[in-house]
Backbone as CSV, one residue per row, in Angstrom:
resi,resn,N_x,N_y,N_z,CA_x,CA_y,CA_z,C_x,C_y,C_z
1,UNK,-7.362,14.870,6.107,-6.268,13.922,5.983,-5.934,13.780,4.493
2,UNK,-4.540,13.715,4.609,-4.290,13.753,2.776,-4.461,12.657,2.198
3,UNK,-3.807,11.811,1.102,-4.291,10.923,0.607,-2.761,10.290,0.909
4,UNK,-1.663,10.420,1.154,-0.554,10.040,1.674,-1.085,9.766,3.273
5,UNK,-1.638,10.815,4.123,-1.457,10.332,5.467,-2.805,8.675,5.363
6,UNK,-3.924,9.070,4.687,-4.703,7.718,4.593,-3.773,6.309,4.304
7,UNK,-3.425,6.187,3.436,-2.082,5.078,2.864,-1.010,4.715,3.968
8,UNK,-0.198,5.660,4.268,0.766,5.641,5.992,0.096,4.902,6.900
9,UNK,-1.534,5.994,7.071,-1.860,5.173,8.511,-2.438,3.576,8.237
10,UNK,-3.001,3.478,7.038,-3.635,2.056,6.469,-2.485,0.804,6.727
11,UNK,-1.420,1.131,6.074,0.045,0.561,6.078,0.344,0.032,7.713
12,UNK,0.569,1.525,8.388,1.332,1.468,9.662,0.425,0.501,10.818
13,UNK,-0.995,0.378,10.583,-1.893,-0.740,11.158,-1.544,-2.188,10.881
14,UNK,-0.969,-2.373,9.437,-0.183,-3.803,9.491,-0.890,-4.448,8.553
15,UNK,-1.884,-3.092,7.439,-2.668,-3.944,6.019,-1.526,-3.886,4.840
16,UNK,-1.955,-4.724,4.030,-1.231,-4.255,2.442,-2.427,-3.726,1.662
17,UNK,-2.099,-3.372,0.971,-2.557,-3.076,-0.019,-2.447,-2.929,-1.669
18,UNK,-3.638,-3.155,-2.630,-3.752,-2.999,-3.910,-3.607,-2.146,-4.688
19,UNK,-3.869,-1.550,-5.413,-4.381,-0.327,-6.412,-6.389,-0.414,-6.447
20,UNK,-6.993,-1.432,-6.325,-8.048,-1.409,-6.561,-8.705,-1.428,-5.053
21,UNK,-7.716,-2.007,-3.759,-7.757,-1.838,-2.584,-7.662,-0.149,-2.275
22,UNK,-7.048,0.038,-2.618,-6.886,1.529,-2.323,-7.690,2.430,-2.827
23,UNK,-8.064,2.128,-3.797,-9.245,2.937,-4.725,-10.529,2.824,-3.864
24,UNK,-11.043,1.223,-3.599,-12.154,1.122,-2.955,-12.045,1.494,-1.525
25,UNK,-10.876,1.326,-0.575,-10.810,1.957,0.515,-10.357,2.797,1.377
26,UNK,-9.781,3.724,0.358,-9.190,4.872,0.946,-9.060,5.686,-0.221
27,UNK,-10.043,5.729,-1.027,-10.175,6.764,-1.973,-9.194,7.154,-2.694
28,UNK,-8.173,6.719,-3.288,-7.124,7.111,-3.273,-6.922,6.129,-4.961
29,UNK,-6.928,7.187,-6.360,-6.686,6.271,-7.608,-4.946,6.281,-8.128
30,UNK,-4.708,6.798,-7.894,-2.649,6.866,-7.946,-1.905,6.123,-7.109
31,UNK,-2.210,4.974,-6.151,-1.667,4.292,-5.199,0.152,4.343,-5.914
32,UNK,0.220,4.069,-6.714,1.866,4.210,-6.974,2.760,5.627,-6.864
33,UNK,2.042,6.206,-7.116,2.233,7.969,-7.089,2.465,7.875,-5.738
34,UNK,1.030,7.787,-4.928,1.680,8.319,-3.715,2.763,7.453,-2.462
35,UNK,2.850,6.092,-2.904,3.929,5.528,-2.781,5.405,5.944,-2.880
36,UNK,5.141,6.475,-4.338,6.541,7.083,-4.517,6.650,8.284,-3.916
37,UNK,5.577,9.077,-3.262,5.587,10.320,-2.339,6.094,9.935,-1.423
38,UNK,5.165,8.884,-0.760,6.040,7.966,0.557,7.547,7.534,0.633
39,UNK,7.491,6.765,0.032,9.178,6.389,-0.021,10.384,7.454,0.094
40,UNK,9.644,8.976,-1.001,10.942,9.793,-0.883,10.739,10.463,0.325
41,UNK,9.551,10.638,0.891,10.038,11.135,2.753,10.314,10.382,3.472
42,UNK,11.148,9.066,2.899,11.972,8.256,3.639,10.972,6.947,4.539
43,UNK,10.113,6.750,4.274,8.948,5.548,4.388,9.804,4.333,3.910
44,UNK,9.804,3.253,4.279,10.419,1.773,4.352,8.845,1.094,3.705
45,UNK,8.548,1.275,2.574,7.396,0.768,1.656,7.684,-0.225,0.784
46,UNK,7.803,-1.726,1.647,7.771,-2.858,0.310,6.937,-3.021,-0.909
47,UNK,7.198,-4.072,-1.821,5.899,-3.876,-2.896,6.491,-5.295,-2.679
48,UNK,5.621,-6.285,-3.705,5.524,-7.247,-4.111,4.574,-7.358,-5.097
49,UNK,4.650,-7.957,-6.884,3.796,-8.492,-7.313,3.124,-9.364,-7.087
50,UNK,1.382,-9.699,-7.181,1.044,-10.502,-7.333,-0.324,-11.003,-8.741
51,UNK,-0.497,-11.963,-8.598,-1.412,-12.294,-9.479,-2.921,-11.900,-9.004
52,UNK,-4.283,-11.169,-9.525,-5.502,-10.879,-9.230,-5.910,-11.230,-10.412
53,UNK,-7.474,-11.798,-10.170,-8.018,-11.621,-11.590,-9.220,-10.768,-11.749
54,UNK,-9.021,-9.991,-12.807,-10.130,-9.050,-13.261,-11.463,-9.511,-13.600
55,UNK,-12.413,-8.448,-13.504,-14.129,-8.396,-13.885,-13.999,-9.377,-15.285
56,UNK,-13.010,-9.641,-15.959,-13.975,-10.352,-16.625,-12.899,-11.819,-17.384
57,UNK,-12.646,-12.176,-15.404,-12.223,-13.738,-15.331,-10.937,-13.739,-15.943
58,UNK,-9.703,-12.967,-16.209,-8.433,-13.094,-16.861,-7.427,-12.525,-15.237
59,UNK,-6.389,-13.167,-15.415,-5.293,-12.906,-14.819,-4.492,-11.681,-15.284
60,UNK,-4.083,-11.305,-13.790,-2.978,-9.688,-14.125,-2.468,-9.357,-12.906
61,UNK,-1.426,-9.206,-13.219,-0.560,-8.856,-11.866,-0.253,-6.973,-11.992
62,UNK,0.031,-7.013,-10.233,-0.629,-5.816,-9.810,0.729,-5.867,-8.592
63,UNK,0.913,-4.788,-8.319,1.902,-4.540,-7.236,0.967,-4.526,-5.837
64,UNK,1.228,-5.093,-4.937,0.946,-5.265,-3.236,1.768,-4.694,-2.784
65,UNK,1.336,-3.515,-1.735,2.559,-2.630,-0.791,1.886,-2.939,0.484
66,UNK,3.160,-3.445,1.554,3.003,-3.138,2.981,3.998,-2.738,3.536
67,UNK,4.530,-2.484,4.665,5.378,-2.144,5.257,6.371,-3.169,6.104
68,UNK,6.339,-4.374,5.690,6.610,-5.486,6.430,6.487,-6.487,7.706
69,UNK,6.634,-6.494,8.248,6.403,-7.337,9.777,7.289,-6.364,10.749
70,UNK,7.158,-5.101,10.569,8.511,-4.224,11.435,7.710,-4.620,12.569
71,UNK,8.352,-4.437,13.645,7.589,-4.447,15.166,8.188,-3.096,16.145
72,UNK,7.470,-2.868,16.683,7.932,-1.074,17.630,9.387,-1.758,18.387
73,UNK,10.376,-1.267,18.687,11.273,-1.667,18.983,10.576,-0.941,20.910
74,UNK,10.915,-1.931,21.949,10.489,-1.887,23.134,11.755,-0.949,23.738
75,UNK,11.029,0.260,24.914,11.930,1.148,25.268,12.292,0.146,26.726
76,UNK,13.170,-0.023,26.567,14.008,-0.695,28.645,14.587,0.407,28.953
């Protein structure tokens, strides 16, 4: 599995994710890179900043990506 399909399927389950989230759980140290891989094969990838604080007690903001609250659209 590539390091794009890990991120997709992490996403498409309904997590967000960090840069340091992604590092620790899906191996993956370029989370923006492959974001921007995502997005240009046409992926619907929000971001949002937020505030985290680092190892040694200071504040820093960091981009959060999920895919939003989409829901499967039901076949009738």
């Amino acid at each position: 599995m590539t390091q794009c399909e890990r991120i997709l399927n992490y996403l498409e389950r309904g997590h967000s994710v960090t840069p340091l989230q992604s590092w620790r759980e899906l191996g993956v140290y370029r989370l923006s890179a492959r974001i921007h891989d995502l997005r240009n094969a046409g992926h619907d990838i929000l971001s949002e900043t937020v505030t985290v604080t680092n190892a040694y007690g200071e504040s820093c903001k960091v981009s959060r990506y999920d895919m939003g609250s989409k829901q499967p659209e039901l076949a009738l």
